[in-house]
Wavefront OBJ file of the C-alpha trace (Angstrom):
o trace
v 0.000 0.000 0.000
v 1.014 3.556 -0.793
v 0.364 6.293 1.956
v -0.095 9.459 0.305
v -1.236 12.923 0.319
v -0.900 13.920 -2.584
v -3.975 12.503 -5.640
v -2.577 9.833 -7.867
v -4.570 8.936 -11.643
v -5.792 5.757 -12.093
v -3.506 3.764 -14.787
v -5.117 3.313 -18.008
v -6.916 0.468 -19.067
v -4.789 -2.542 -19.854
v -1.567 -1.288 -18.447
v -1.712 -3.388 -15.547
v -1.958 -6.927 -15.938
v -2.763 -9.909 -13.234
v -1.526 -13.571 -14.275
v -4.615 -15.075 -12.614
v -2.959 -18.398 -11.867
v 0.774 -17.193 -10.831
v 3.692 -19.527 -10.727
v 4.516 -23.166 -12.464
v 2.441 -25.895 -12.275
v 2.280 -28.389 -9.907
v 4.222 -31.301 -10.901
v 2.492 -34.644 -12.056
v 4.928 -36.610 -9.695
v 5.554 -34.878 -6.456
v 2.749 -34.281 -3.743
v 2.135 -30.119 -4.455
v -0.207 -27.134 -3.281
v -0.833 -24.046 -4.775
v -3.667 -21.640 -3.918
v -4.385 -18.377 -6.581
v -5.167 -15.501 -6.497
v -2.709 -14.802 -3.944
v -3.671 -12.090 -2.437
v -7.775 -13.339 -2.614
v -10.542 -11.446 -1.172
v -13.656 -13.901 -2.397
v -13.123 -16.801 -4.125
v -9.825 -18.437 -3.835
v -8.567 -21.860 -6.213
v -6.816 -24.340 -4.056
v -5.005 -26.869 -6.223
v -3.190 -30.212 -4.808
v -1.217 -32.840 -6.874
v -2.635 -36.232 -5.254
v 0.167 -39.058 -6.007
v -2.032 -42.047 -4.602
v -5.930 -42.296 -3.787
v -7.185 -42.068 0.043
v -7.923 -39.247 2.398
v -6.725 -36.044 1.854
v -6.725 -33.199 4.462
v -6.882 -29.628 3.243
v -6.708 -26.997 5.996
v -6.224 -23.288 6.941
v -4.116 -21.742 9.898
v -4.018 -18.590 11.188
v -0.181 -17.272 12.209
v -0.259 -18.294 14.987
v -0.839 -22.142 14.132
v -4.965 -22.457 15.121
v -7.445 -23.999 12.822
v -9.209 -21.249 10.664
v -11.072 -23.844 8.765
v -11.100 -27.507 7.110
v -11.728 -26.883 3.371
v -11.463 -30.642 2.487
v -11.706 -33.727 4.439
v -12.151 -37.065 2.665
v -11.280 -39.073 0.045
v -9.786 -38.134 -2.823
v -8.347 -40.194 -6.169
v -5.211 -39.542 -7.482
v -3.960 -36.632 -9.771
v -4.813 -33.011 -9.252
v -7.669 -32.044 -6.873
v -9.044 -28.428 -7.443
v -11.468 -26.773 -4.607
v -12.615 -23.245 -5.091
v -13.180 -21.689 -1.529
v -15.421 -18.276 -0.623
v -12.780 -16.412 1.929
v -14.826 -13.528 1.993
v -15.943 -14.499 5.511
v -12.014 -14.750 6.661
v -10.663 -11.750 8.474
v -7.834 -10.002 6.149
v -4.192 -11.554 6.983
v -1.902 -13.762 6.866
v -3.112 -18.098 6.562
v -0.903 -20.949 6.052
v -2.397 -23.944 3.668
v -1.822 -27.512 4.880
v -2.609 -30.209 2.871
v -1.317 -33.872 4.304
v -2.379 -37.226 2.355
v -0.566 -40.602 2.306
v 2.047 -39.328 5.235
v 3.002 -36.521 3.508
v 2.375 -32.550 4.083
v 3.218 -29.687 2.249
v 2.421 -26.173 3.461
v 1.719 -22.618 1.421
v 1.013 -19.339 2.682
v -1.793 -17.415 1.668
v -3.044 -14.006 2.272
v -6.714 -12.781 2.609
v -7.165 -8.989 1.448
v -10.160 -6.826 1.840
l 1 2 3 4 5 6 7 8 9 10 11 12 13 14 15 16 17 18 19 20 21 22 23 24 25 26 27 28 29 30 31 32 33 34 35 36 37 38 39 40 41 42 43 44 45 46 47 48 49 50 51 52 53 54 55 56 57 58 59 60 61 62 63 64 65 66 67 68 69 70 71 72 73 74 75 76 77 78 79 80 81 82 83 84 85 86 87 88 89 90 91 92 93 94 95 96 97 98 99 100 101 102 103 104 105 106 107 108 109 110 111 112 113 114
């Protein structure tokens, strides 16, 4: 954020662009999380590369490690799992992603805007 008091235009249209879905794709072979758009404010995309079938685990933590919410819990098959989750209820900050399946976990941070 910039703090000013002095008025700034608006850019024109189509000089900024947003890559929607930011960063490479999760790889086919390696148990991966991504979540986009990072920052969200309403709907967020929640991707996870599943190697085998079974239960898979999808949560959100606050900073300070406490359950903000369970987004998935159950089975899932293998390959990638997409969920799209509403966040507008979520209080602006900073969230870590967990997702653990098979005995492994992998983490990603998020951040809620308003």
């Amino acid at each position: 954020r910039v703090y000013t008091n002095v008025e700034v235009p608006s850019p024109a249209p189509g000089l900024i662009t947003v890559d929607a879905e930011p960063g490479a794709p999760l790889a086919p072979d390696t148990f991966g999380l991504r979540a986009f758009p990072n920052p969200a404010s309403g709907a967020m995309s929640v991707e996870v590369m599943v190697q085998d079938g079974g239960d898979l685990t999808v949560d959100l933590f606050d900073v300070l490690g406490r359950r903000v919410a369970t987004l998935h819990g159950g089975a899932a098959t293998a390959g990638r799992q997409r969920l799209t989750v509403d966040v507008s209820g979520v209080p602006a900050g900073i969230y870590l992603l967990r997702a653990a399946s098979g005995g492994e976990t992998t983490t990603a941070r998020v951040t809620i805007a308003r």
